[in-house]
Structures are given as C-alpha cells and as structure tokens.
C-alpha positions in Angstrom: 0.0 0.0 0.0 1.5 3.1 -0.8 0.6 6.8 0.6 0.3 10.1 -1.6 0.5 13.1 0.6 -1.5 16.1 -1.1 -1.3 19.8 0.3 -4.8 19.7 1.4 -5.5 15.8 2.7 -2.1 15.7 4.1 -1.0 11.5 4.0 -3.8 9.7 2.9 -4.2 5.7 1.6 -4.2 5.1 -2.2 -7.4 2.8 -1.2 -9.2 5.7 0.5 -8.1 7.8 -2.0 -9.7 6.0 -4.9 -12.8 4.8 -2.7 -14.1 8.5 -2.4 -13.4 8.9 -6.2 -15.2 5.8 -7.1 -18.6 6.8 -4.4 -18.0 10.4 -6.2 -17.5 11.9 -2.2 -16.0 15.3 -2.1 -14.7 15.3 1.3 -11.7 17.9 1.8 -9.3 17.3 5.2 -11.1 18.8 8.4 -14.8 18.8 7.0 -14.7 15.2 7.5 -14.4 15.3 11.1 -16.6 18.6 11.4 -19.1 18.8 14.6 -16.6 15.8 16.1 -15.6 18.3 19.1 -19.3 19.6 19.7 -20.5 15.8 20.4 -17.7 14.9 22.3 -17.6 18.1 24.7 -21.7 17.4 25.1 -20.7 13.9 26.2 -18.1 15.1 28.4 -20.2 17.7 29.9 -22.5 15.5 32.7 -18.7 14.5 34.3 -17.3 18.3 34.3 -20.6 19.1 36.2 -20.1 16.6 38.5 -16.3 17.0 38.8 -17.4 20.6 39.8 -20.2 19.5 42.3 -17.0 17.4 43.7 -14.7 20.0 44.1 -17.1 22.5 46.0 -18.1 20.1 48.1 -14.3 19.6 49.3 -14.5 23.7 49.5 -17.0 23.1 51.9 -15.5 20.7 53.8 -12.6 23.3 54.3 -14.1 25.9 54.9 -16.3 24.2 57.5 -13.0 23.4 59.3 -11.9 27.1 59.3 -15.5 27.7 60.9 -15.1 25.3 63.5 -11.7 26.3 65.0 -12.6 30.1 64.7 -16.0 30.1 66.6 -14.2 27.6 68.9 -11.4 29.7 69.8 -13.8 33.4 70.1 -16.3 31.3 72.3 -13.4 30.0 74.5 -11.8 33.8 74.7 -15.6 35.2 75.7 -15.8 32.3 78.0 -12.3 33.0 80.1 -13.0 36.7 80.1 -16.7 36.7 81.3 -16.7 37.7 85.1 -19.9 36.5 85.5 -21.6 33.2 83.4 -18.9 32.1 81.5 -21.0 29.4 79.6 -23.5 31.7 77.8 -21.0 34.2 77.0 -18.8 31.4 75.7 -22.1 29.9 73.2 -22.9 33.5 71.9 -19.4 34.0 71.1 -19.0 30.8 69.2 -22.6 31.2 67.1 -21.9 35.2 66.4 -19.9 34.9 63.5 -21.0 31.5 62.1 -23.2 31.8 58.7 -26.6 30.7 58.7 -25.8 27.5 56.7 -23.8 26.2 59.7 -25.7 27.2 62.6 -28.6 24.4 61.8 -26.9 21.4 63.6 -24.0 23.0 65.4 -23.3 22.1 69.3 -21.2 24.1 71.5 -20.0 23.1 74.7 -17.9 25.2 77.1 -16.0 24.1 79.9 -13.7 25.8 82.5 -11.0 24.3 84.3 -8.9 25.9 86.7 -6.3 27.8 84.7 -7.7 26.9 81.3 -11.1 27.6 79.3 -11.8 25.3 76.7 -14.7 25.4 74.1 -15.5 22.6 71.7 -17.4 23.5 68.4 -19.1 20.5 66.2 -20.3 21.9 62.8 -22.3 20.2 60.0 -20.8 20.4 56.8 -24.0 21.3 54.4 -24.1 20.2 51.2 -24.5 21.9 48.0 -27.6 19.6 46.8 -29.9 19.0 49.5 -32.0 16.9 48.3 -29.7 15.0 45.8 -27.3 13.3 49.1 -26.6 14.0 52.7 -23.0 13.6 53.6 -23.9 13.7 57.5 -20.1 14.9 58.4 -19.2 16.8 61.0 -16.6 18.9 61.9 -14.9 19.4 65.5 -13.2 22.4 66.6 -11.4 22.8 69.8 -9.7 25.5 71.3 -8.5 26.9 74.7 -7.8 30.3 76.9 -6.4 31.1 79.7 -8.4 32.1 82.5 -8.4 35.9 83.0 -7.6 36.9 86.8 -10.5 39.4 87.9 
C-alpha cells in the first residue's frame, strides 16, 4: 500500500483515495471530522458538572473546618474573660460569626478548668444539593484560653 500526501488531505491511503473517487465523495481534510468536538464536549459535559459538584463540596469541607476552629477559639476567649456566666458568653461568642448554613446542627460546649477555658465547636458540613445526598459529616473544633484573673 502506498501513501500520496496532497497539500490539502495531508497523508492519505491510495485505497481511500480511490474509494471517495469511485462513491464520487468530495470530502476535503477537516470537514470530514466537522461537529466531532461539539458531540464529544456534550458527552463530556455531565462529568465536568459533576467533577465541579465534587470539588465545592471539598470547598465546603474546608471551609467548614476554618468555621469550626474560629468560633471555637472566640467562644473560649468570651468564655475566660466573662466575670460572670462564663457558659452563655462562651455559646454567643462561638454562634456570632458563624453563617446561617452552619448554625442548623452546630453544638457548642464550654467548659472551665482551673487555669484553662476550653470550648468545643461541632459543625455540620452542608451540602450543595440538599436533596440529591446527605453527607452527614461533621466537623470538631477545639480551642482553649487562659483564664483571665479578675
């Protein structure tokens, strides 16, 4: 079999060559492969959607961590600074700054020891689809203060 390479076709077969003469096909290098990309990037589209879903989900998984460690550290400070009900001061420190997508399932608890106030912080990480799945994870923060001598 030998090969003819035209400035248009680039390499081509002899046999394909002479099978579009014969069927009297006028086909002309890329308008054989035209609307190829289209159909392939519409096939590929249902996994970069979910891909996507994936990846923001991780985001929130992250993020969700950085919640959880900053509302547990502000309720412990609020907590070791209160002169008076340390427990309630430490719960509306932790829930001030959270966002309303965290504060649905979130438990706080504060406890004092003698030269050390610790608050622990349980978030639930909320998902992007409710109704689609329900990852039911949840995130811990813990954090500490020292107590502040009154």
């Amino acid at each position: 079999m030998t090969t003819t390479r035209t400035a248009r076709s680039g390499i081509r077969g002899r046999i394909t060559a002479l099978r579009d003469r014969r069927y009297g096909v006028r086909v002309r290098g890329r308008n054989r492969d035209r609307g190829q990309t289209a159909v392939e990037f519409l096939g590929m589209t249902p996994f970069i959607i979910l891909i996507m879903l994936v990846l923001w989900e991780c985001a929130l998984i992250g993020y969700t961590f950085s919640l959880a460690g900053n509302a547990a550290d502000v309720g412990a400070r609020k907590g070791s600074g209160a002169e008076f009900a340390p427990g309630p001061a430490c719960r509306e420190g932790a829930l001030k700054d959270l966002p309303d997508a965290w504060t649905e399932g979130v438990v706080v608890e504060c406890r004092g020891g003698s030269r050390l106030y610790e608050a622990t912080v349980e978030l639930k990480v909320p998902v992007l689809v409710p109704g689609l799945f329900d990852l039911d994870t949840k995130i811990k923060g813990t954090a500490g203060s020292p107590r502040e001598d009154q």
